[in-house]
ROKEVO-630693 format. One line per field, with one value per residue: z, x, y of N, C-alpha, C, O in turn; residue number from 1. Coordinates in nm, 4 decimals, padded with zeros to 6 digits. Layout:
ROKEVO-630693
nz: c(Z|...)
nx: c(X|...)
ny: c(Y|...)
caz: c(Z|...)
cax: c(X|...)
cay: c(Y|...)
cz: c(Z|...)
cx: c(X|...)
cy: c(Y|...)
oz: c(Z|...)
ox: c(X|...)
oy: c(Y|...)
num: c(NUM|...)
end
This chain:
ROKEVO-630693
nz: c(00.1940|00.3969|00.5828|00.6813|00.7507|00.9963|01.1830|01.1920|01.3342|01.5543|01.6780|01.7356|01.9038|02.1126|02.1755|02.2295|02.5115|02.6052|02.7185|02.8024|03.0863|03.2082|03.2744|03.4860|03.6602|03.7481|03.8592|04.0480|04.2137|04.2699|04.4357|04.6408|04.7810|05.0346|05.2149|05.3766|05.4041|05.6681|05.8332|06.0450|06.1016|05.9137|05.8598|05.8005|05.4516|05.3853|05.2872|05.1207|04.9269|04.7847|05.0553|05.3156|05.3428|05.1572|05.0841|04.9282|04.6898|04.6123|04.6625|04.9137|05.0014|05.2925|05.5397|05.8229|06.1125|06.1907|06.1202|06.1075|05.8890|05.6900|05.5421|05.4836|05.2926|05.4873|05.6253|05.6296|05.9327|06.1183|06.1332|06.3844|06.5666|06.5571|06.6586|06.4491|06.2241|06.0735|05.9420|05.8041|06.0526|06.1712|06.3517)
nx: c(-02.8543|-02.6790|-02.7302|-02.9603|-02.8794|-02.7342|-02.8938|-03.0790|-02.9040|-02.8994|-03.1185|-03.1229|-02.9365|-03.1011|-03.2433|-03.1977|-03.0115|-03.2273|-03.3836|-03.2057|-03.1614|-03.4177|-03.3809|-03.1895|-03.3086|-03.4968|-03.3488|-03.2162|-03.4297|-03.5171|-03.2558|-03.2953|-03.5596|-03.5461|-03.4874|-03.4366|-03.4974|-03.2809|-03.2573|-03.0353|-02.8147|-02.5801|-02.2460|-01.9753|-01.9635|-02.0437|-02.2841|-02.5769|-02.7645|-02.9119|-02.9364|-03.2284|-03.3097|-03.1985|-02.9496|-02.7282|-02.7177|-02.6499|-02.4496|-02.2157|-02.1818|-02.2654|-02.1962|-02.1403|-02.1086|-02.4035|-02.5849|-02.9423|-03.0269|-02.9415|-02.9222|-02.9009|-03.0093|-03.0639|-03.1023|-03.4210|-03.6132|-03.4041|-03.3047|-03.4325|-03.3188|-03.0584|-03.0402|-03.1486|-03.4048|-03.7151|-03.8404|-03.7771|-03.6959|-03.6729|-03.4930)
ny: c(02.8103|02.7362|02.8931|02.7687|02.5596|02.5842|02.7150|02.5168|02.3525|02.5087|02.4804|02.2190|02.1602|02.3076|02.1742|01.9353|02.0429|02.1138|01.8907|01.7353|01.9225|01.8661|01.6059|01.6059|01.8013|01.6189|01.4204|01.5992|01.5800|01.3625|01.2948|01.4749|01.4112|01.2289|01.4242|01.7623|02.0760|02.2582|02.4731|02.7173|02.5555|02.5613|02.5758|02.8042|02.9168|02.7111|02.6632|02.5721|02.6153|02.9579|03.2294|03.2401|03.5382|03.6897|03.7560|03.6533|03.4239|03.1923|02.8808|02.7829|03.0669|03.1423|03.3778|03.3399|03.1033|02.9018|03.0727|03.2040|03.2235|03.0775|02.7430|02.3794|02.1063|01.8262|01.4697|01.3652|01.4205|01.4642|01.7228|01.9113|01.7651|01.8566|02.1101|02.2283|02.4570|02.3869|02.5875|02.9051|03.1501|03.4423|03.6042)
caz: c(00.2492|00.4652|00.6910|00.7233|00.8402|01.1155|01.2357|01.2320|01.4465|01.6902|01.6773|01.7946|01.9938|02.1956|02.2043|02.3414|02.6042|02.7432|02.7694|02.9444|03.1945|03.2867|03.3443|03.5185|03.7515|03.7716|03.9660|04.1843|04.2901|04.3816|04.5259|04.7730|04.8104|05.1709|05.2571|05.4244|05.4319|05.7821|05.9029|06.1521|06.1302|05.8460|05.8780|05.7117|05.3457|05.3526|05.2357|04.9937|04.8191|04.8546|05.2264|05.3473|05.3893|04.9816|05.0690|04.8449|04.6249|04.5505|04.7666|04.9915|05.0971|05.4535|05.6287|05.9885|06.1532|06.2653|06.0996|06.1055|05.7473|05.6499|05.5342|05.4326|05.3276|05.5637|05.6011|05.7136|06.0838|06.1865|06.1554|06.5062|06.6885|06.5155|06.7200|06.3433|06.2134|05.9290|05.8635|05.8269|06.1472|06.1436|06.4852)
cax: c(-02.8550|-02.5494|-02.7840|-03.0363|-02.7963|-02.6559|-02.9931|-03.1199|-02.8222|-02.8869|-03.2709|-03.1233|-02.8494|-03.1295|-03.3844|-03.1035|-03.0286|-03.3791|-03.3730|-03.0804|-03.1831|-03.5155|-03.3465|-03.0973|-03.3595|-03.5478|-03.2616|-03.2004|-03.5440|-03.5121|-03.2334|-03.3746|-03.6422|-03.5420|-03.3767|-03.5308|-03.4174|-03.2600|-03.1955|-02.9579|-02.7023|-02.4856|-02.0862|-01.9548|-01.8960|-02.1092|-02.4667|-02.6307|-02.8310|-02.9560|-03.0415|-03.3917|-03.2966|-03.1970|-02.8719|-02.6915|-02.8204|-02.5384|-02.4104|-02.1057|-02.1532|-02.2836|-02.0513|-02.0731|-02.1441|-02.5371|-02.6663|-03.0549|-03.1429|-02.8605|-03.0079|-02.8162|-03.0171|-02.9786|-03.1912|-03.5448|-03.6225|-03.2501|-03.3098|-03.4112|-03.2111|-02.9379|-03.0906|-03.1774|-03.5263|-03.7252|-03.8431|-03.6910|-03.7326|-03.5915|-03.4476)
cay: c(02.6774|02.7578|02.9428|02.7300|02.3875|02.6724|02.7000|02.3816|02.2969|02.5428|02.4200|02.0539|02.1854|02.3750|02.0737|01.8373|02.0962|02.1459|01.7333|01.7050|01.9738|01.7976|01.5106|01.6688|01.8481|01.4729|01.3474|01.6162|01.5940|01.1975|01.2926|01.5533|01.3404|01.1873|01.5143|01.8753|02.1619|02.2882|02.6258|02.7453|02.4695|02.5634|02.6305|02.9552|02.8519|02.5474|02.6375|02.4606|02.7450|03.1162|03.2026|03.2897|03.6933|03.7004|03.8249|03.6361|03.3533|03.0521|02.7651|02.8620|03.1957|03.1700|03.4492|03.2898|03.0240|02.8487|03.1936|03.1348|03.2539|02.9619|02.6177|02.2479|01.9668|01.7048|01.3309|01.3921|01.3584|01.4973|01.8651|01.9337|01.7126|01.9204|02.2405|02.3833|02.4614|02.3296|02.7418|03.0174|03.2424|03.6170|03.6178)
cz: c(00.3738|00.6276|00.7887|00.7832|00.9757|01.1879|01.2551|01.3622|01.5492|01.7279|01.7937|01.8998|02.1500|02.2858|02.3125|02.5021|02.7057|02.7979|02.9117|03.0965|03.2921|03.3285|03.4598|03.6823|03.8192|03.8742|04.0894|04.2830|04.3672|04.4266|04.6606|04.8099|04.9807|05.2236|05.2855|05.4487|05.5780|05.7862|06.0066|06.1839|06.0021|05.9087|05.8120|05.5945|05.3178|05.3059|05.1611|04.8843|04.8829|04.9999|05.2048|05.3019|05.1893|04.9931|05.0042|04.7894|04.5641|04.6936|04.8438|04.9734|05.1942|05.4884|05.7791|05.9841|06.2140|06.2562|06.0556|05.9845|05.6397|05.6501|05.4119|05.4358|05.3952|05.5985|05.6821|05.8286|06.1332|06.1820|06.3371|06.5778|06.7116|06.5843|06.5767|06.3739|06.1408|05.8691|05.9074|05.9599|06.2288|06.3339|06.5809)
cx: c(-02.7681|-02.6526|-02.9001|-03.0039|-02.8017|-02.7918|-03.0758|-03.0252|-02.8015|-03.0144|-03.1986|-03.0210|-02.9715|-03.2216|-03.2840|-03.0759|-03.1401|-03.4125|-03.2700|-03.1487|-03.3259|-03.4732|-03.2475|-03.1763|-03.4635|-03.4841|-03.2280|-03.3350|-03.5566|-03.3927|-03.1922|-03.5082|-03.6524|-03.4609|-03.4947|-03.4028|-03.3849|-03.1805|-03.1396|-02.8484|-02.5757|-02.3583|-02.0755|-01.8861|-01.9629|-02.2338|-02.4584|-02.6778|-02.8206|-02.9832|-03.1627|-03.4343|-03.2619|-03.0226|-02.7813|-02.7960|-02.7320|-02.5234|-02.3017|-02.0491|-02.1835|-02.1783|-02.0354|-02.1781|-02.2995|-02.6349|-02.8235|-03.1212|-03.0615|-02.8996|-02.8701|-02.9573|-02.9322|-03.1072|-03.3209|-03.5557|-03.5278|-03.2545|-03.3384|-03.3852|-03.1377|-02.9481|-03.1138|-03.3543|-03.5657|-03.7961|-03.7698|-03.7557|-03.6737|-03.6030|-03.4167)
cy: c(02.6664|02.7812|02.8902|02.5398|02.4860|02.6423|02.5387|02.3072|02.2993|02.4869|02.3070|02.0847|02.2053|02.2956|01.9967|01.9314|02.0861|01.9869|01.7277|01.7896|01.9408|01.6932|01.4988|01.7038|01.7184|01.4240|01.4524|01.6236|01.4508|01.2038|01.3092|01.4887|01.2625|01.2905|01.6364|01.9908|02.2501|02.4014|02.6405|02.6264|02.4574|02.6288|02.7280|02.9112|02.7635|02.5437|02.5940|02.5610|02.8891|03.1077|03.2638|03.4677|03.7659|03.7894|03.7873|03.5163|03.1964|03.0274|02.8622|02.9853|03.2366|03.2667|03.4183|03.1556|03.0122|03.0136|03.1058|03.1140|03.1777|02.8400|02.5151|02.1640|01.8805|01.5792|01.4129|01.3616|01.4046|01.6270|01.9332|01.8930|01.7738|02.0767|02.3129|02.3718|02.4345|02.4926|02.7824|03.1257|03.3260|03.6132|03.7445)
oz: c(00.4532|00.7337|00.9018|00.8293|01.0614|01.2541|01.3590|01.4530|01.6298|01.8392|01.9149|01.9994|02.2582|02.3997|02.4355|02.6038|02.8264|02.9090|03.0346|03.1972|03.4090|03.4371|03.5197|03.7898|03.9359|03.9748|04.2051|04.3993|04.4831|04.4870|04.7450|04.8995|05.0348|05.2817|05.2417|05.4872|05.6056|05.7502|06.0953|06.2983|05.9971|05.9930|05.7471|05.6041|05.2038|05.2836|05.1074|04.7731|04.9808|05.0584|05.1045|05.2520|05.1327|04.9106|04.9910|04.8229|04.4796|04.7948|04.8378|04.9450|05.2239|05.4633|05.8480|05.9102|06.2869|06.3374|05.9994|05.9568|05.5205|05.7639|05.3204|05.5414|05.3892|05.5905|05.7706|05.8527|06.2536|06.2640|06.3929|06.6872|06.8278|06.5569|06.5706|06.4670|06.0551|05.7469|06.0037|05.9452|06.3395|06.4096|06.6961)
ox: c(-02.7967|-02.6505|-02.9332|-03.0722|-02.8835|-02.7960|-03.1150|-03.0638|-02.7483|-03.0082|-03.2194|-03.0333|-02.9531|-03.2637|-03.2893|-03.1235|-03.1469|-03.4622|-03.2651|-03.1789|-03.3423|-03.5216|-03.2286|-03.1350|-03.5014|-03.5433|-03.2139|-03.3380|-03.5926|-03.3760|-03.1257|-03.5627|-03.7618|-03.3586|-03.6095|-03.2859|-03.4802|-03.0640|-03.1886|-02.8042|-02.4953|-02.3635|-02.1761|-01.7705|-01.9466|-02.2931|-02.3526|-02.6271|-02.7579|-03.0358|-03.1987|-03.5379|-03.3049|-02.9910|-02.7030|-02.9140|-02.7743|-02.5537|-02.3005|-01.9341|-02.1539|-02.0631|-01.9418|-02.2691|-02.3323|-02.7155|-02.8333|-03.2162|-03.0879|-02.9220|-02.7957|-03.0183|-02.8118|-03.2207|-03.3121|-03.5020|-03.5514|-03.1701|-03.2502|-03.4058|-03.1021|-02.8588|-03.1035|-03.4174|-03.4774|-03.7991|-03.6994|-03.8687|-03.6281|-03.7000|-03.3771)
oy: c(02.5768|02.7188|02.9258|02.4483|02.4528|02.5385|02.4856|02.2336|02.2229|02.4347|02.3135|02.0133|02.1496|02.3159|01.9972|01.8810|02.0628|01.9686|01.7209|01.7257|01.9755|01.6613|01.3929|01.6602|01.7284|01.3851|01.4128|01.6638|01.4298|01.0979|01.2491|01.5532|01.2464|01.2542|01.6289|01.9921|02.3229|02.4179|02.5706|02.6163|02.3644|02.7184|02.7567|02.8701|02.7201|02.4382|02.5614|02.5755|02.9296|03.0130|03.3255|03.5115|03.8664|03.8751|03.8814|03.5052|03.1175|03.0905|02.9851|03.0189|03.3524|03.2314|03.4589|03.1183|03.1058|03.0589|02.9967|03.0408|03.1936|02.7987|02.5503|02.1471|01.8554|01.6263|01.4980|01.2535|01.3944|01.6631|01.9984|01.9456|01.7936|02.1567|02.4354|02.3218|02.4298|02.5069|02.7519|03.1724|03.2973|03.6188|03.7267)
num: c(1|2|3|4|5|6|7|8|9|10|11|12|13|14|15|16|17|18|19|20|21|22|23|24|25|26|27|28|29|30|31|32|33|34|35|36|37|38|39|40|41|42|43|44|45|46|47|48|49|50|51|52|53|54|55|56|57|58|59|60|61|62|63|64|65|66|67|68|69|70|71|72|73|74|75|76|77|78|79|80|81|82|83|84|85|86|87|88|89|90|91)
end
């Protein structure tokens, strides 16, 4: 009986999890929703995600500055004012 609470617990543990994380991924989708992603205007340290080139794969590890295969959401429409690009393009 012992073994079968344990399990049940991880059962609901695992259900609540996969909730949360759709709702989770719900919101960051509304709120990237008025946002694009722009290349060539990140700071060193400041990305948002992976770059284009796969050379790493987490937020702030750009290693220089306005590198091209480096991308920040930023509001729609403001990407090439900013001299970035809305692709990626191996320079």
């Amino acid at each position: 009986m012992n073994n079968n609470l344990i399990i049940r617990s991880a059962l609901a543990g695992l259900i609540a999890l996969s909730a949360a994380s759709g709702a989770i991924a719900a919101d960051d989708m509304k709120k990237n929703a008025d946002k694009e992603k722009c290349f060539g205007v990140t700071k060193a340290g400041k990305n948002d995600c992976a770059n284009a080139t796969g050379s790493h794969s987490c937020a702030g590890q750009a290693k220089k500055d306005m590198a091209a295969e480096e991308w920040n959401y930023v509001a729609k429409g403001t990407c090439e004012g900013m001299k970035g690009k809305l692709k990626y393009e191996k320079m």
